[in-house]
C-alpha positions in Angstrom: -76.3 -113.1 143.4 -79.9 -113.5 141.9 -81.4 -113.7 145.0 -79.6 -110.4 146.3 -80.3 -108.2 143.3 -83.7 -109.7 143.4 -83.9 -108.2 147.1 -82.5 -105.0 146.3 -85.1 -104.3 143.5 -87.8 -104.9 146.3 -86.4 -102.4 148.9 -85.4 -100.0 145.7 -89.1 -100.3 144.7 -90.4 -100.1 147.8 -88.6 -96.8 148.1 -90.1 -95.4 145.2 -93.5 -96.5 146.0 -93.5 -94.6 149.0 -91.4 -91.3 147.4 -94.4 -91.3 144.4 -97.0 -91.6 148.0 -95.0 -88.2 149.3 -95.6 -86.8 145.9 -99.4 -88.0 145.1 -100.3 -86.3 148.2 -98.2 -83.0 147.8 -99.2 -82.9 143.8 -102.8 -83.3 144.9 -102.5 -80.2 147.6 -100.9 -78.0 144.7 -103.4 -79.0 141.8 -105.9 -78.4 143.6 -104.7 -74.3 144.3 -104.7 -73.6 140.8 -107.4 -72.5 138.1 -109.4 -76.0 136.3 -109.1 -76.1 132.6 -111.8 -78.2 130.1 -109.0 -79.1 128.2 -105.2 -79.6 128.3 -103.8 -76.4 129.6 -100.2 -75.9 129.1 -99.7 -72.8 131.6 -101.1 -75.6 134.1 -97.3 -76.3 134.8 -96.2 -72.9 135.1 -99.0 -72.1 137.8 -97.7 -75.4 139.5 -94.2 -74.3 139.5 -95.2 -71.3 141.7 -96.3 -73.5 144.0 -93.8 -74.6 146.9 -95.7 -77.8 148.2 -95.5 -78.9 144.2 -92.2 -78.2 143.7 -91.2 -80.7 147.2 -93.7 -83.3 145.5 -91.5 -82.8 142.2 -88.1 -83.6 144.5 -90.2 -86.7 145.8 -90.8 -87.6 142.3 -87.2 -87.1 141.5 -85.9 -89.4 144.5 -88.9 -92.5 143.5 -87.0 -92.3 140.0 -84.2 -92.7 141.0 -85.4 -95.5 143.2 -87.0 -97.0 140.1 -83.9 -96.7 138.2 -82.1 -99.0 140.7 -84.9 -101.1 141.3 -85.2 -101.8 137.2 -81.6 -102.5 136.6 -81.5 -105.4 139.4 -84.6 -106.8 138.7 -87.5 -108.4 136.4 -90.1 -105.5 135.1 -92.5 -108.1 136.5 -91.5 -107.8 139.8 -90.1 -103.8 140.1 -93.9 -102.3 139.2 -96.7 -105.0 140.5 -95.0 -103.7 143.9 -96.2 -99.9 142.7 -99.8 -101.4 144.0 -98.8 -100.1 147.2 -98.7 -96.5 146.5 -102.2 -96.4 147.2 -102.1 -97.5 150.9 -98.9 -95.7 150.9 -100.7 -92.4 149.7 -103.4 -92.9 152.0 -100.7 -93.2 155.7 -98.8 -90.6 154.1 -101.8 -88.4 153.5 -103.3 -88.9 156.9 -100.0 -88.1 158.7 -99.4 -84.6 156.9 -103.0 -83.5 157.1 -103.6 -85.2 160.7 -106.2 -87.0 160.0 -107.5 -90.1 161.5 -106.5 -94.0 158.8 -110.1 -95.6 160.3 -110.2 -99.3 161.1 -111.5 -100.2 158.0 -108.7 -98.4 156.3 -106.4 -100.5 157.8 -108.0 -103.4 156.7 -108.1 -102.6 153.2 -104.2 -102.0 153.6 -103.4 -105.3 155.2 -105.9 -106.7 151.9 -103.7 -105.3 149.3 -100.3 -106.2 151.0 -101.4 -109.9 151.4 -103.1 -109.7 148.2 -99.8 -108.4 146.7 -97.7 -111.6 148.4 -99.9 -114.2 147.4 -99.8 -113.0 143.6 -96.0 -112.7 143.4 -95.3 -115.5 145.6 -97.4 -117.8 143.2 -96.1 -115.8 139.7 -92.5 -116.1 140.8 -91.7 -114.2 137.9 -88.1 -114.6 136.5 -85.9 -113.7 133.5 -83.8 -110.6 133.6 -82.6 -109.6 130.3 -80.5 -106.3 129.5 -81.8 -105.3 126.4 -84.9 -105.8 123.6 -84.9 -105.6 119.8 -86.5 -103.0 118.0 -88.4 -104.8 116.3 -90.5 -105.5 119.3 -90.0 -102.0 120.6 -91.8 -100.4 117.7 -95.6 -102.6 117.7 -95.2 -102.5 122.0 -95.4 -98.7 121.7 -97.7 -98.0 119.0 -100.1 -99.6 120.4 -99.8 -98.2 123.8 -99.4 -94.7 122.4 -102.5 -95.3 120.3 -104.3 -96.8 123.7 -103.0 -93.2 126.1 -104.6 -90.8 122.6 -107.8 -93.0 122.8 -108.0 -92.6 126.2 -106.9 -88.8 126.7 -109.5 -87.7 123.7 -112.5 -90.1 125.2 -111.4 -87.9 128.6 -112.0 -84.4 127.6 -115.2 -85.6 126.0 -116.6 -86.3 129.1 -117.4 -83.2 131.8 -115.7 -83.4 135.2 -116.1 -86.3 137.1 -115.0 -90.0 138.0 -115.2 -90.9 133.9 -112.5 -88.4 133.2 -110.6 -89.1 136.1 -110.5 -92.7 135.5 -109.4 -92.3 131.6 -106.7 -90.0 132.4 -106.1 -91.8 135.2 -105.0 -95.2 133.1 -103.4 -93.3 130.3 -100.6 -92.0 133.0 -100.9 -95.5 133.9 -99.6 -96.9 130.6 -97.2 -93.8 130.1 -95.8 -94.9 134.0 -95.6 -98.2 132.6 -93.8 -98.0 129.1 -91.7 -95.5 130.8 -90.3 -97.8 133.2 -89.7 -100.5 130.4 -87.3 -98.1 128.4 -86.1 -97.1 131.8 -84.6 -100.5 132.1 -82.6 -100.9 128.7 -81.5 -97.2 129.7 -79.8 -98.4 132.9 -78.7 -101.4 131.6 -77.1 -99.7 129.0 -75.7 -97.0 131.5 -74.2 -99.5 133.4 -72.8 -101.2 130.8 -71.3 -98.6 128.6 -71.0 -95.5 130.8 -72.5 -92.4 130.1 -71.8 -92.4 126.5 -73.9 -95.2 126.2 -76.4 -93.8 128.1 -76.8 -90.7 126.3 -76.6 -92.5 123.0 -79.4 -94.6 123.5 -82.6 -94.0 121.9 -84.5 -94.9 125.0 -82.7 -92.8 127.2 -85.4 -90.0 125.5 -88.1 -92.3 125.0 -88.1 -92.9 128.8 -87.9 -88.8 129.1 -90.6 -88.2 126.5 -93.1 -90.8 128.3 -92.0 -89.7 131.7 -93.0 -86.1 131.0 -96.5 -87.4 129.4 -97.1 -89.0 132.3 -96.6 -86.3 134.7 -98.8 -84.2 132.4 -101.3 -86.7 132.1 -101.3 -87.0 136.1 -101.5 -83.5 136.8 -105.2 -83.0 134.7 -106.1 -86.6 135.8 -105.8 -84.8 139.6 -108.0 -81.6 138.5 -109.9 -83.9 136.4 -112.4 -85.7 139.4 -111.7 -87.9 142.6 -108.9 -89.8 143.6 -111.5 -92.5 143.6 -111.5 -92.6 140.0 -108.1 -92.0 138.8 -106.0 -93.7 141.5 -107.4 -97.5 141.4 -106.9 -97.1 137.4 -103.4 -96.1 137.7 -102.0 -98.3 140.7 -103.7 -101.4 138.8 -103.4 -100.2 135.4 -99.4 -99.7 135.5 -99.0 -102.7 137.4 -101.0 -104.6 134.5 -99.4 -102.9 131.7 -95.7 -103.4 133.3 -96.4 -106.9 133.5 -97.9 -107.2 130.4 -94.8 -105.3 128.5 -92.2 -107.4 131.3 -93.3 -110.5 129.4 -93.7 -109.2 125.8 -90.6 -107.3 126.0 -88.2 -108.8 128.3 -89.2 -112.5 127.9 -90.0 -113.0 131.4 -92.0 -115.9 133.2 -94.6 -116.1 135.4 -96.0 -119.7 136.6 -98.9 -121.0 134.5 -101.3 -124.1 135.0 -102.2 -124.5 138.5 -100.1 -121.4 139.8 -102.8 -119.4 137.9 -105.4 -119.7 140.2 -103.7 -118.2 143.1 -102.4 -115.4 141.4 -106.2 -114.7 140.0 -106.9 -114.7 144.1 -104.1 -112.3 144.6 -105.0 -110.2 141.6 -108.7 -109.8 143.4 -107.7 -109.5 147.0 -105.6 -106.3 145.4 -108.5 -104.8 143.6 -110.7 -105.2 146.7 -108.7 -103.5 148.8 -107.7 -100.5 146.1 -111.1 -100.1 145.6 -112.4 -100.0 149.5 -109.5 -98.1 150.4 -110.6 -95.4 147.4 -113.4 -95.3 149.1 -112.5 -94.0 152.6 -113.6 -91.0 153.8 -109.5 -90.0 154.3 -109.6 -90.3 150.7 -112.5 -88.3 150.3 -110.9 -85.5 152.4 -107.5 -85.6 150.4 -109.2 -85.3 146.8 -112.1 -82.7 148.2 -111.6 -78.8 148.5 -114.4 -78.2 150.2 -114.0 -81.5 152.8 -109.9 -79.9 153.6 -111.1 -77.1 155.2 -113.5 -78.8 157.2 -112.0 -79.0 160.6 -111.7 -82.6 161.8 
């Protein structure tokens, strides 16, 4: 039975990797239509909402949650997001197959980097533990401090002009929001599937995981007007895997391997961050986060 649900979280998070690719690319196309802002901007999602490529990028968003959801309830935090790493190379196929452009060799190889890169870390973690539910008492320091951490972040951001710094702080605070969202996420299903929808609805994190989720799509949004996917993309894809397994093993009580086991997953950890970073790189990616480079013609 552990072995099953541990299968069905991969394929569920698998699924929700490549539903949040759909809606990185379609977001991206629709922030980039509307007016920049210095700041936070509040009408920013009621200019989005006009916009019918957003609006199938929010149904994508919709179907990755609900991909998460199932993905969190049958298996360890530790395992559900670190598989999230692949929304880049998933981004980057998706985006060359809706704007017809041409995933180079090189791209290709960056991919193949991050998926063995991926393997080797969670092959050598093997994380495990699955509990259903975490006291408050560790709830209440775990999100003050990443609250405190997505402030810092989202104030040293709009201190900064447009550009790669911005992008990259905004980009990790959605990280962290992504992340402690999908940790309440998990006591929420749990709960749901253990006391119904009353249960559900009476459980505190039910709204924490709304409240964080909506953040995070805020955050997102200016992190995509705020500079290049080069910046903001690598900080998000690692930072929420980091920040999941941090709060997986904090939270939750799961285990990864330690002594020896370390090592590997150090080799994994880099092999991911290599190819994140070439693959940011590319000129695809270039092309999907520049106006002026879309209306080039190929």
């Amino acid at each position: 039975m552990t072995t099953l649900n541990t299968t069905l979280s991969v394929v569920f998070a698998l699924c929700a990797a490549f539903g949040n690719a759909v809606a990185t690319v379609l977001q991206r196309k629709a922030a980039l239509t509307v007016p920049r802002s210095q700041g936070f901007r509040a009408g920013l999602m009621l200019d989005l909402l006009r916009r019918p490529v957003w609006l199938a990028g929010i149904l994508a968003v919709i179907a990755a949650a609900v991909c998460q959801a199932l993905a969190l309830v049958t298996g360890p935090l530790t395992i559900v997001q670190p598989l999230f790493v692949l929304e880049l190379p998933l981004t980057l196929i998706v985006a060359s197959l809706l704007m017809h452009r041409h995933l180079a060799g090189s791209g290709w190889l960056a991919v193949t980097v991050v998926v063995a890169g991926l393997g080797v870390a969670l092959a050598a973690a093997s994380p495990t533990g699955n509990r259903t539910h975490v006291a408050l008492d560790r709830w209440i320091p775990a999100l003050a401090v990443c609250a405190g951490i997505v402030v810092a972040l989202a104030l040293a951001a709009f201190r900064r002009p447009e550009g790669r710094a911005r992008a990259a702080c905004l980009g990790a605070a959605t990280a962290i929001s992504y992340a402690v969202t999908a940790a309440l996420m998990k006591t929420s299903m749990h709960t749901l599937d253990e006391e119904g929808l009353v249960g559900f609805f009476a459980a505190w994190q039910t709204y924490g995981f709304a409240v964080t989720g909506v953040c995070a799509l805020f955050l997102l949004e200016h992190a995509m007007q705020a500079g290049p996917l080069v910046a903001s993309q690598p900080a998000l894809t690692l930072g929420d895997a980091l920040v999941s397994l941090a709060l997986g093993i904090t939270l939750y009580e799961e285990e990864i391997r330690s002594g020896w086991w370390l090592l590997p997953q150090l080799v994994g950890v880099a092999l991911i961050a290599t190819g994140v970073f070439a693959l940011s790189r590319i000129p695809l990616t270039r092309s999907l986060v520049a106006p002026e480079e879309e209306n080039r013609t190929p």
